[in-house]
C-alpha positions as a Markdown table, in Angstrom:
| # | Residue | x | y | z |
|---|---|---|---|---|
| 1 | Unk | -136.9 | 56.2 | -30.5 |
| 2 | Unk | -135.7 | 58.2 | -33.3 |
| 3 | Unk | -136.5 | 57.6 | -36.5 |
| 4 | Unk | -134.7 | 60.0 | -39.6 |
| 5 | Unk | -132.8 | 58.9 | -43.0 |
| 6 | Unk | -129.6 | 59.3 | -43.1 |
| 7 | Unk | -128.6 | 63.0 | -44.3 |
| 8 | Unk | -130.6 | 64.2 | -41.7 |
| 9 | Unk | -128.7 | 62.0 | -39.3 |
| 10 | Unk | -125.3 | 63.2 | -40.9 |
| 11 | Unk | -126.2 | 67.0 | -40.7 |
| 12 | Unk | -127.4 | 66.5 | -36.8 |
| 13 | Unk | -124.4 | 64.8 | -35.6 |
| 14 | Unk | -122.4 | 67.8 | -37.6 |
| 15 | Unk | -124.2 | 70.6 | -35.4 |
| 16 | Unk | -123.8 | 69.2 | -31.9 |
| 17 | Unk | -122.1 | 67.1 | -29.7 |
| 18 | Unk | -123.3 | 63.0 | -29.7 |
| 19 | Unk | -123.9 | 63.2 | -25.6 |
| 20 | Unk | -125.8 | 66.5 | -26.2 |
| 21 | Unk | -128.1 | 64.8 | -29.3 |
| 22 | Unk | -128.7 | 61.6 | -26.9 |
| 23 | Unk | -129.6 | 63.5 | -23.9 |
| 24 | Unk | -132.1 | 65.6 | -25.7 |
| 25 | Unk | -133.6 | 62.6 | -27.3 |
| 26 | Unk | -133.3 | 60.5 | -24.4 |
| 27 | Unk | -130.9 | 57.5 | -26.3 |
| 28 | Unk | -128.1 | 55.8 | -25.3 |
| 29 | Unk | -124.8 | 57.7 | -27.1 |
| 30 | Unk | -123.0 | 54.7 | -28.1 |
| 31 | Unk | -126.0 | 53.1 | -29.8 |
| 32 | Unk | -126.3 | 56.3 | -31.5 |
| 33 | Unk | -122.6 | 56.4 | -32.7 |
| 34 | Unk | -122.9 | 52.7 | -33.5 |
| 35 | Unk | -125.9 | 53.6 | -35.8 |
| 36 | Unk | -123.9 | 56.2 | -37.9 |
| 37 | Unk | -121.1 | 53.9 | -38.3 |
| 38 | Unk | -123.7 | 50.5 | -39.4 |
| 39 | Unk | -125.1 | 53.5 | -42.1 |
| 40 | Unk | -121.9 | 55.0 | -42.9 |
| 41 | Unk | -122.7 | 58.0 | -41.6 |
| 42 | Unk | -119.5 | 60.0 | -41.4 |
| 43 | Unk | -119.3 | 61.9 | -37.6 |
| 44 | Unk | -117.2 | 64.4 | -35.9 |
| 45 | Unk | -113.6 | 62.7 | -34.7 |
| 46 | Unk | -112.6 | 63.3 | -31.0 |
| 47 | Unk | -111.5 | 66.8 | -30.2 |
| 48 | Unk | -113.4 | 68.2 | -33.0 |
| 49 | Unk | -116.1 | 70.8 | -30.9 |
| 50 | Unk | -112.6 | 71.5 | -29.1 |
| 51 | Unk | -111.5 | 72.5 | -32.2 |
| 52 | Unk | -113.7 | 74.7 | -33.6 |
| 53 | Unk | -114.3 | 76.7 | -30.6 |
| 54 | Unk | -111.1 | 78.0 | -31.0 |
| 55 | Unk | -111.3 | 79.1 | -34.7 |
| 56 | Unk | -109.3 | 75.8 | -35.8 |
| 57 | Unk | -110.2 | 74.5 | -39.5 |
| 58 | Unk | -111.3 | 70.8 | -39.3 |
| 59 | Unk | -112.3 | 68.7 | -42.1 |
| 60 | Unk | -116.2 | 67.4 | -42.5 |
| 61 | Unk | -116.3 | 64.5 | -44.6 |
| 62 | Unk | -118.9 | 64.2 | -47.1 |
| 63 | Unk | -121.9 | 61.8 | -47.0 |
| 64 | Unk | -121.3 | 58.9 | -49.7 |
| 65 | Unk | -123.8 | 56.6 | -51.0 |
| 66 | Unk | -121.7 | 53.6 | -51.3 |
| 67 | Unk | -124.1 | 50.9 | -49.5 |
| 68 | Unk | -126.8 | 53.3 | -48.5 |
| 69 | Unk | -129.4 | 56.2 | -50.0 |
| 70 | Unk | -129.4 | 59.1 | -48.6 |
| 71 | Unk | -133.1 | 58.6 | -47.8 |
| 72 | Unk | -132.1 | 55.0 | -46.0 |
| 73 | Unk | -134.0 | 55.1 | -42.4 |
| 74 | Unk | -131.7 | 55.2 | -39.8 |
| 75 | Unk | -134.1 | 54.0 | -36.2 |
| 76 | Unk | -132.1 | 54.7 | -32.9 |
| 77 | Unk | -134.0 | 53.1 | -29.8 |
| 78 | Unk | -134.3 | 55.0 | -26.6 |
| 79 | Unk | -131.7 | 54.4 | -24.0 |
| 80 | Unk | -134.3 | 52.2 | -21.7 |
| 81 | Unk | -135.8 | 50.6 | -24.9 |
| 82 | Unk | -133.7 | 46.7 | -24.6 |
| 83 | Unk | -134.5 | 46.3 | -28.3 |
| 84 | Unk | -137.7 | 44.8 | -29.8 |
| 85 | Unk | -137.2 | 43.2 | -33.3 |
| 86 | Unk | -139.4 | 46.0 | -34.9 |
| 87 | Unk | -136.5 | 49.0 | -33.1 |
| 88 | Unk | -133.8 | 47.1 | -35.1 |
| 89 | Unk | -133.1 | 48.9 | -38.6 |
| 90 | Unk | -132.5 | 46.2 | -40.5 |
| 91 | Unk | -135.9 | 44.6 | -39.5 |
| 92 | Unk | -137.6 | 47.7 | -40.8 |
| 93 | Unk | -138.9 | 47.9 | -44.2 |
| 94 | Unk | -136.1 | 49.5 | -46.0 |
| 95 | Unk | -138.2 | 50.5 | -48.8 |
| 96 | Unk | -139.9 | 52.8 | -46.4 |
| 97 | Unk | -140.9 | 56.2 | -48.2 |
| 98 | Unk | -138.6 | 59.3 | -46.5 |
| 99 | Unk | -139.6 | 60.3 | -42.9 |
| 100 | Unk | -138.7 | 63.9 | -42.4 |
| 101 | Unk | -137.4 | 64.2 | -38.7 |
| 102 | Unk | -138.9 | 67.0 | -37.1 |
| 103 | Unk | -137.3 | 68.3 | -33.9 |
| 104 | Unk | -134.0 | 67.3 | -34.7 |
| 105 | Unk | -133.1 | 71.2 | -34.4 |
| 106 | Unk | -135.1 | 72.5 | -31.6 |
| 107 | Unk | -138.5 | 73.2 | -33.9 |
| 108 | Unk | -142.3 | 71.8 | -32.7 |
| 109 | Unk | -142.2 | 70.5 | -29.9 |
């Protein structure tokens, strides 16, 4: 499971690829990209990484806070994980204080 608020799910999706983020944290892509668009989490449209590696200017939409804090938790469940009512965000205690998501960029372990 991985378990971050939601700029620091907006500035992951923005460095790399979705199927690279899953595989490294073992989650199921489309649940991923399904959880940035349930928290308004803006992501990188198709043909975007194509883009910039060859020098092409593409646009990053900024994160709003229409519906959501920037400090909302955002949980994505692991790609085996079916589920549990606890894994589902909006069962989660939204007044949760922030989580700071380590690893995200390669740091610990």
């Amino acid at each position: 499971m991985l378990m971050l608020d939601r700029l620091a799910l907006y500035e992951l999706v923005w460095t790399r690829p979705l199927r690279d983020i899953a595989q490294r944290h073992d989650l199921n892509p489309v649940r991923l990209a399904g959880m940035c668009d349930e928290y308004d989490v803006p992501r990188p449209p198709a043909g975007y990484w194509q883009k910039r590696q060859y020098g092409k200017t593409v646009e990053k939409p900024p994160l709003e806070c229409r519906h959501f804090s920037f400090k909302e938790i955002v949980i994505v469940p692991c790609k085996g994980n079916k589920g549990s009512a606890m894994d589902h965000p909006t069962s989660f205690n939204k007044k949760a204080k922030y989580v700071h998501a380590r690893n995200l960029h390669g740091q610990g372990t």
